[in-house]
C-alpha positions in Angstrom: 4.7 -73.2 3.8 3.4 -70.1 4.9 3.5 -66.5 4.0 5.8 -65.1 6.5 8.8 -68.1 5.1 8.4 -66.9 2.0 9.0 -62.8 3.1 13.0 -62.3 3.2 14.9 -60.9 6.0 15.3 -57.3 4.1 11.5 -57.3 3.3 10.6 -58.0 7.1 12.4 -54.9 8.4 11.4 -51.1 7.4 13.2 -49.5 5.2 14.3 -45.9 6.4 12.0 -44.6 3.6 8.6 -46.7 5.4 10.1 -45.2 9.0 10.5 -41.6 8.0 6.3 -42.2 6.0 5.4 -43.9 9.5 6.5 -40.6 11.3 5.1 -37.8 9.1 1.9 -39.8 9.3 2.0 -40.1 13.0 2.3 -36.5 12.8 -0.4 -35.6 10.7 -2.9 -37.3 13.1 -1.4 -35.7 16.0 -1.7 -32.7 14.4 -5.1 -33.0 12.9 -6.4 -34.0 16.6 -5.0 -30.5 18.3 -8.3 -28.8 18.6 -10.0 -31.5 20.0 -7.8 -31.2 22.7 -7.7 -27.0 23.2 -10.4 -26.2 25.8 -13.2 -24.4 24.3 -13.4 -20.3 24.9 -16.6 -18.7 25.2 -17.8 -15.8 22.6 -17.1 -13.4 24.9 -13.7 -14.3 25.6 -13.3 -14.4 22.1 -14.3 -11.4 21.6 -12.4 -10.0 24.6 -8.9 -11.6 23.0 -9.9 -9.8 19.3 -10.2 -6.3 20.9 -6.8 -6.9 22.8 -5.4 -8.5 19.5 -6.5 -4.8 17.3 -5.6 -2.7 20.3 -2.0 -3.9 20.8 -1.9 -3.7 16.6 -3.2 0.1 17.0 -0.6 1.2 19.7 2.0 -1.0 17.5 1.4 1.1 14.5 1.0 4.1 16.6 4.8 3.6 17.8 6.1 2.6 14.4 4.9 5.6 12.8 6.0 8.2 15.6 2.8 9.3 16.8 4.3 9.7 20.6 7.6 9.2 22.0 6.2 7.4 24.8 5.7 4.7 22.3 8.9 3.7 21.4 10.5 0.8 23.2 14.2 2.1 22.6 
């Protein structure tokens, strides 16, 4: 006798509840793994993407407090 005679049928197959762990676990590590697959940016376009990021916040705030009619979208 071995140890896979003695595991029953319903044992041997995954319960919906091991599937669903198996997924969200796949997941995870896929997840945890994204930045090693994003190319690297340089400081300077780092930099470059944080002073578009605060100007597009500026004229956004600009626009939502009525500074200039040419801001608003509609």
């Amino acid at each position: 006798m071995n140890a896979a005679s003695t595991i029953t049928r319903r044992e041997a197959q995954p319960t919906a509840l091991d599937r669903l762990a198996l997924a969200i676990g796949t997941a995870l590590v896929a997840w945890s793994l994204r930045r090693d697959l994003r190319p690297q940016i340089s400081h300077e376009q780092q930099y470059l993407r944080e002073l578009n990021r605060r100007e597009v916040e500026h004229i956004t705030a600009a626009r939502d407090l009525g500074a200039n009619q040419l801001y608003r979208l509609g």
